[in-house]
N, C-alpha and C positions, 0 to 999 in steps of 0.2 A: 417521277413525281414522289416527292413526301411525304406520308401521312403523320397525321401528330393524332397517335393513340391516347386513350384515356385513364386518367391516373384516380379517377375519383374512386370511392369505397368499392368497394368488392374486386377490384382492377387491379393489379399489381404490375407494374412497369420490370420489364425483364433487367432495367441499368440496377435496382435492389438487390442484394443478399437474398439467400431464399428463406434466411430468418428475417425478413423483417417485412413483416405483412400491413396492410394498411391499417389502421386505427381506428376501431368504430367510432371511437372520440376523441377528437385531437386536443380537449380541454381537460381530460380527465389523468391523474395523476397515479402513475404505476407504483404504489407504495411502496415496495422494495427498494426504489432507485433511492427515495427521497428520504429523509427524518421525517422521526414521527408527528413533527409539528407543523410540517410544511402544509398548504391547502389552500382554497382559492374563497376569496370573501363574494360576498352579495353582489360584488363587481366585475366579478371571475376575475379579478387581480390575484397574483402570487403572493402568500403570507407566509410569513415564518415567525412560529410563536406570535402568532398576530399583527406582526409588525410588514409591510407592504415592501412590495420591491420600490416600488417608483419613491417612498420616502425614503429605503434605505440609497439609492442612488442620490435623490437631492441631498441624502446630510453627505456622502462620500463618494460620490460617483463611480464612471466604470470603466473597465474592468472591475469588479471585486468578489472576493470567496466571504462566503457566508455560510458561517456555521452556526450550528443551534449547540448551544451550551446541554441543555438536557438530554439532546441524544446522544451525544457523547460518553455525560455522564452513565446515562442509562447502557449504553452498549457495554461500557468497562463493567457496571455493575455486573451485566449478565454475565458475559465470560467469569468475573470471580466469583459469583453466585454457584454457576453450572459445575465449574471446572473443580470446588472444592465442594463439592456435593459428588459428585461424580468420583475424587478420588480420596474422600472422607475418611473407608475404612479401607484403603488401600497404601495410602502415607501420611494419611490425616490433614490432607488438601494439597493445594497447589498453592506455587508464588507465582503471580501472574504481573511478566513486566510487558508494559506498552513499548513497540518498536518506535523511538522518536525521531526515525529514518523517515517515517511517510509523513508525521509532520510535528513541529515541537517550536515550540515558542514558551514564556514563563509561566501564561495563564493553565497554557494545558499542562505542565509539569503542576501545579498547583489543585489542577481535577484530578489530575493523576493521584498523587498523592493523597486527596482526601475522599476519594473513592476506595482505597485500600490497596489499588497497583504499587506496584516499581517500575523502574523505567529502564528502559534498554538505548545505549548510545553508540552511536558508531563515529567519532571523531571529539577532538579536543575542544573545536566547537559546538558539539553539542554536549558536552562535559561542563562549556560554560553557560550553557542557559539553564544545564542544574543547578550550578552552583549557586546563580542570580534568585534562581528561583529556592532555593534553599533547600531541598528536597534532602534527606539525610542520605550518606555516600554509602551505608550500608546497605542503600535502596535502587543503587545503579549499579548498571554492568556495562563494561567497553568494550566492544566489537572492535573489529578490523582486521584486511589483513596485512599492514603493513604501519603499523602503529610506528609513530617518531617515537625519541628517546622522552620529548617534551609534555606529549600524551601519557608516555608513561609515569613520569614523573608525576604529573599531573592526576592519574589514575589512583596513586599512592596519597598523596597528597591529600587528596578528599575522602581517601580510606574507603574506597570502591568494595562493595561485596564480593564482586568477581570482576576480572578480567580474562574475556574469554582469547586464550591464545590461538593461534590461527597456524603456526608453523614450526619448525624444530630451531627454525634458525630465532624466529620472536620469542621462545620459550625461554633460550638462552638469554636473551637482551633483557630477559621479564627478569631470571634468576638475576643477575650482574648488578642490575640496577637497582631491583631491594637490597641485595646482597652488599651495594659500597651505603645502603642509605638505613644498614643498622634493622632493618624491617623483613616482613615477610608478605609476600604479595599473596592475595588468593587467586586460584585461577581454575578454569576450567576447561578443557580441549576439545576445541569445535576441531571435530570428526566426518568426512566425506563418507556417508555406507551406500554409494555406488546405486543409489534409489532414483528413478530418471522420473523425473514429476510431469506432470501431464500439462504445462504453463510452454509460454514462450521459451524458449532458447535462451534469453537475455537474463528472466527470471526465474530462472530452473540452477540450482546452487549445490544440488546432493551427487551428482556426476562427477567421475574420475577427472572428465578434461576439461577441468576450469578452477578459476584460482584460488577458491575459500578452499579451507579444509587440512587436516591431513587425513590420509586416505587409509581406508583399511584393510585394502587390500590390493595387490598389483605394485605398489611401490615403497618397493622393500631395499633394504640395507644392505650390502654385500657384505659386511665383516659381520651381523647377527642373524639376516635370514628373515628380517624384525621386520612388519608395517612399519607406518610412519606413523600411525596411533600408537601400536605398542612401545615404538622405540621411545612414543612422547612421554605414554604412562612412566616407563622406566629409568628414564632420564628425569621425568619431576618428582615422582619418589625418591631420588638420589639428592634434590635440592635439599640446603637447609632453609633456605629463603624462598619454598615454593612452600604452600598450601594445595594441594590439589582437592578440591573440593567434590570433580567429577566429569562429566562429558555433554556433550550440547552438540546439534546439529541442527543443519534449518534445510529443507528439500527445495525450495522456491518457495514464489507469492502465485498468488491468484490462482487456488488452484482449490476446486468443488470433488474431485475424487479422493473417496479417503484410504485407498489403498496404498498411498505412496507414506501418511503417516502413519497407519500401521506396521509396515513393512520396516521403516526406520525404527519405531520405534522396538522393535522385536530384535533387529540388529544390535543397535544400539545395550540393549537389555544381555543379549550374549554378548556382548564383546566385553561391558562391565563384569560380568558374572566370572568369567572365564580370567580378566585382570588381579581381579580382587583373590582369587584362588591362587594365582601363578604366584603374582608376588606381595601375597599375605597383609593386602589393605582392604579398608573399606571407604570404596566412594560415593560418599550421601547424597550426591544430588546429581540426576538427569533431568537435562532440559530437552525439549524439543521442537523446540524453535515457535514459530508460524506459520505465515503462508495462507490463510485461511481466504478463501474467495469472498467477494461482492459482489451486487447487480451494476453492471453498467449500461445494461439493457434489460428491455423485457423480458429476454428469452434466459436472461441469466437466471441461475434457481441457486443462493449460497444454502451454505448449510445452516440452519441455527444453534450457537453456540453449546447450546443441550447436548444436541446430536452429536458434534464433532467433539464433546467431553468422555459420554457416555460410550460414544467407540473405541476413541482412545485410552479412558479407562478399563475396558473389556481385552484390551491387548496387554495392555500391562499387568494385570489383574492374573491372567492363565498363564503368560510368560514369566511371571516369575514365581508362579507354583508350580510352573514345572521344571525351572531350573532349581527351584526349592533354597530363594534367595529370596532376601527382604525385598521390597520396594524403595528404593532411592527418593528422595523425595525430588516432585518432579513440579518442573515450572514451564511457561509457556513463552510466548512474544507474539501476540496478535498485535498488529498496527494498524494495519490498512481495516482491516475487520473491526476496529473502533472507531476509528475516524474517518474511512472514504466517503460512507454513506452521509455523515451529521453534515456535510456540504455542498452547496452548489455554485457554481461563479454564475453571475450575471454581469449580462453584456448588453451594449447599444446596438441594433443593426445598423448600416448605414447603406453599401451599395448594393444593390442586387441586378444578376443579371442573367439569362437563359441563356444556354447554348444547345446547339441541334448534335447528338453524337448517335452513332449505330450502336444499334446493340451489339453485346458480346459475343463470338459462334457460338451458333446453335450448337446445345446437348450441353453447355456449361451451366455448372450449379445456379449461375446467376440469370440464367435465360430458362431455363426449363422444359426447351422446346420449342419457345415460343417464336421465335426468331422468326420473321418476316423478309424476304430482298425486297431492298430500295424503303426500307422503313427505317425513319429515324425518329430518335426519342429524345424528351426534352432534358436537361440539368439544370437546373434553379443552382447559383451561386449566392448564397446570404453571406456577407460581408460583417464582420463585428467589429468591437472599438480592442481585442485581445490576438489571441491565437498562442502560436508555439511557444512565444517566451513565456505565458504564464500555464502552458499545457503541454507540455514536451513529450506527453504519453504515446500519442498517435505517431508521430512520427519515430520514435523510437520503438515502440514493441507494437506497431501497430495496431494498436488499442483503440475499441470501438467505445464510444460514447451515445448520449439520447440527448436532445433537447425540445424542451415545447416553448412555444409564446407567453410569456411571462405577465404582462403586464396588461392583457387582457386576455378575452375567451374570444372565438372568432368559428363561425357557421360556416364561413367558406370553406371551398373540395380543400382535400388533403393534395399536397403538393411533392412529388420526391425530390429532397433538396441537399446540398450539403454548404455545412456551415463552413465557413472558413475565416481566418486570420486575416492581418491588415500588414504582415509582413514580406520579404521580397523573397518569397519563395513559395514554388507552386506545391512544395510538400506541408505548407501553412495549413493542415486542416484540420478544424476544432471535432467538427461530427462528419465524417463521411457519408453517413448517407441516412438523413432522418425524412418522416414523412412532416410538414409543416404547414398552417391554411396558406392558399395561394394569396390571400391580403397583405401578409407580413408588407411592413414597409420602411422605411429608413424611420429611425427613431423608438421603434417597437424594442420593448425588453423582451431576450432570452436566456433562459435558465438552462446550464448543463449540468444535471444533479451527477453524485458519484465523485466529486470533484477535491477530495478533505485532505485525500494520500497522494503523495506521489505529486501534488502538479504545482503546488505552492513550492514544496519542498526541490523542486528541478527548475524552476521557475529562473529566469534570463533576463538580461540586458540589451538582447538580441534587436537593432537597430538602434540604439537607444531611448526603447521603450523602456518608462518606470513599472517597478514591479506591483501588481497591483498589493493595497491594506486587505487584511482580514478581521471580520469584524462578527463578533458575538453576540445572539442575540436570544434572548433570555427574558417570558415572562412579559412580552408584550417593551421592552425595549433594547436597544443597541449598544454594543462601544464597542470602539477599536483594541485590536489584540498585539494587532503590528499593522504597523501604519505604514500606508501604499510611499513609493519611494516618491521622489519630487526632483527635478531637472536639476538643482541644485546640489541634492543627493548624489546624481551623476558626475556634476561636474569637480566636486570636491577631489576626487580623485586624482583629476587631470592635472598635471603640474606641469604642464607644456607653457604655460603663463608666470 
């Protein structure tokens, strides 16, 4: 016979994480996760800057990401605030460019901008929403590593500050193509220093075996003996159509230990010092990248922007007093760390349904002991109007999320549930495994905060669902920033007719 154990407070169901403990209040809102203006009114309804989910649904419905313009503003401020107080009397601040990889449309090239940032691009598509947005090209940088000739052009074109090269073979295509267009490209040589970051596998980037970079060491030249950094330095010294401006490296995203940029950044700092010496240059700017973690749960602790300046200034600071070399002037690329947290997607529930599973063997993290024979536990299935096409993180880096009831406040037990998708695949799942009241019911709004990086920008077609609008909302009202796709949007493509 079955017993069906209890999941209410103090109770923890063994099918949980052994981080995720039950919730003393399932209404109450983990700040970390959300922007600072999110909160619940006299209704216990979900606000953003005052403005209600269930009106922002009637004007646009759902699926939709909802960002608050101010927190965005305000996060950018912090990092340029921190980071040029931090490295004031060390190079006399930092250029701090937003990564427009985790999300970029024209409005936020426009905060970007008038907050004091630059902006960081990784394709000639995102090349064009600067340009739209007009953002001056002395204020972007183009990543990639496998840039067309078109991007490059492109890159020249709008008179890009830097173009960070990625390999010995794009180094050349970079030289060639300034070189027949009468010009000089600037560039800077994103560098692998063998730094293993403490992130997924997928988004861990400063490791030998994978394909940004060149490397500093291990893959060396047979005719000079030379890394593939040095050989880069020495070959774009020799350009006359190169600018070398200096070296750039990124370790991963999501990532709360700050050993990994320290550690780069100390490389990075000898491997400059040591360049500049051999072959009698000087190169004034070191970047190093992002990466900077968020909360995507409760149990996540990021760093504040302060912290991870004041440390990274404290390495650069000693490293290069004691190679007894200037300080390069040094820039950043937080992305996710500005904009994951200013949003949340809000979703329709609609089907919901329990199933009977065993727990996990006993002694696994996820049971704790607990394990009972002939005992089964319950799964709540919450069903939404989204899933993988507009959240592709979970099933890709298996990436954990939180969700609460949006659209009201609810006394009933907390329930262990996981959300899911309305797509044809059982790896559709928004939140694996959140606590949720057992009342939820078709038509209820829920909120997945953390949501700004990363899920708009990966975001699909997948079934022929449209991708959902993102919409800003600022000051007690709303508007569209990009507008959710429409079945017609779909079919424009199709030229089978």
């Amino acid at each position: 016979m079955s017993v069906q154990p209890s999941t209410s407070a103090g109770h923890e169901s063994p099918l949980a994480p052994e981080w995720l403990a039950v919730p003393a209040d399932l209404n109450a809102l983990h700040q970390p996760l959300w922007a600072q203006d999110v909160d619940r009114n006299d209704d216990g309804e979900l606000t953003i800057a005052g403005v209600t989910v269930s009106e922002l649904q009637r004007q646009y419905g759902t699926p939709l990401f909802v960002m608050s313009e101010n927190d965005f503003r305000a996060r950018a401020r912090a990092f340029s605030d921190a980071f040029n107080n931090a490295f004031a009397d060390i190079c006399g601040g930092v250029d701090v460019y937003y990564a427009g990889k985790s999300f970029l449309c024209t409005a936020v090239v426009r905060w970007v901008e008038e907050e004091g940032l630059r902006l960081d691009t990784a394709s000639g598509g995102e090349l064009a929403v600067a340009a739209r947005a007009r953002i001056p090209g002395a204020d972007v940088a183009l990543h990639g590593n496998n840039k067309s000739d078109a991007e490059i052009h492109r890159a020249l074109d709008m008179k890009l500050g830097r173009i960070v090269v990625d390999s010995l073979d794009e180094l050349e295509r970079v030289a060639k193509i300034a070189e027949g267009r009468g010009e000089t490209a600037k560039v800077m040589l994103r560098l692998t220093p063998g730094v293993h970051a403490h992130t997924h596998e997928f988004i861990a980037t400063a490791h030998e075996d994978q394909k940004f970079g060149l490397s500093m060491a291990g893959d060396t030249t047979e005719e000079a003996g030379l890394s593939a950094a040095e050989e880069a330095v020495a070959a774009a010294t020799a350009y006359a159509s190169i600018e070398l401006l200096g070296l750039h490296c990124h370790i991963g995203s999501q990532i709360f230990e700050p050993d990994g940029f320290a550690l780069a950044a100390e490389k990075l700092l000898r491997f400059l010092a040591a360049m500049q010496e051999k072959y009698s240059i000087v190169l004034p700017e070191l970047d190093l990248g992002g990466g900077y973690g968020i909360a995507y749960t409760p149990v996540d602790t990021p760093r504040p922007a302060a912290e991870i300046a004041q440390a990274m200034a404290a390495v650069v600071r000693s490293t290069c007093a004691e190679l007894g070399i200037r300080s390069p002037r040094i820039s950043i690329e937080p992305g996710r760390a500005i904009v994951g947290s200013t949003a949340f997607t809000l979703y329709e529930v609609g089907t919901l349904k329990t199933v009977r599973v065993d727990a996990p063997p006993a002694g696994t993290a996820e049971t704790a002991g607990t394990q009972t024979e002939n005992v089964t536990y319950p799964r709540r299935y919450v069903s939404v109007d989204g899933g993988m096409s507009d959240n592709a993180r979970p099933v890709l880096y298996d990436a954990d999320y939180s969700a609460i009831l949006a659209s009201r406040t609810s006394d009933a037990a907390p329930q262990l549930s996981r959300v899911v998708g309305k797509h044809c695949e059982s790896g559709d799942i928004v939140v694996r495994d959140v606590y949720l009241p057992e009342d939820v019911a078709a038509g209820d709004l829920l909120a997945v905060p953390g949501t700004g990086a990363y899920c708009w920008a990966l975001s699909s077609n997948y079934n022929y669902l449209a991708r959902p609008g993102v919409v800003a909302v600022r000051d007690g009202s709303s508007r569209l920033i990009v507008r959710g796709e429409t079945e017609e949007d779909l079919l424009n493509r199709d030229m089978g007719v």
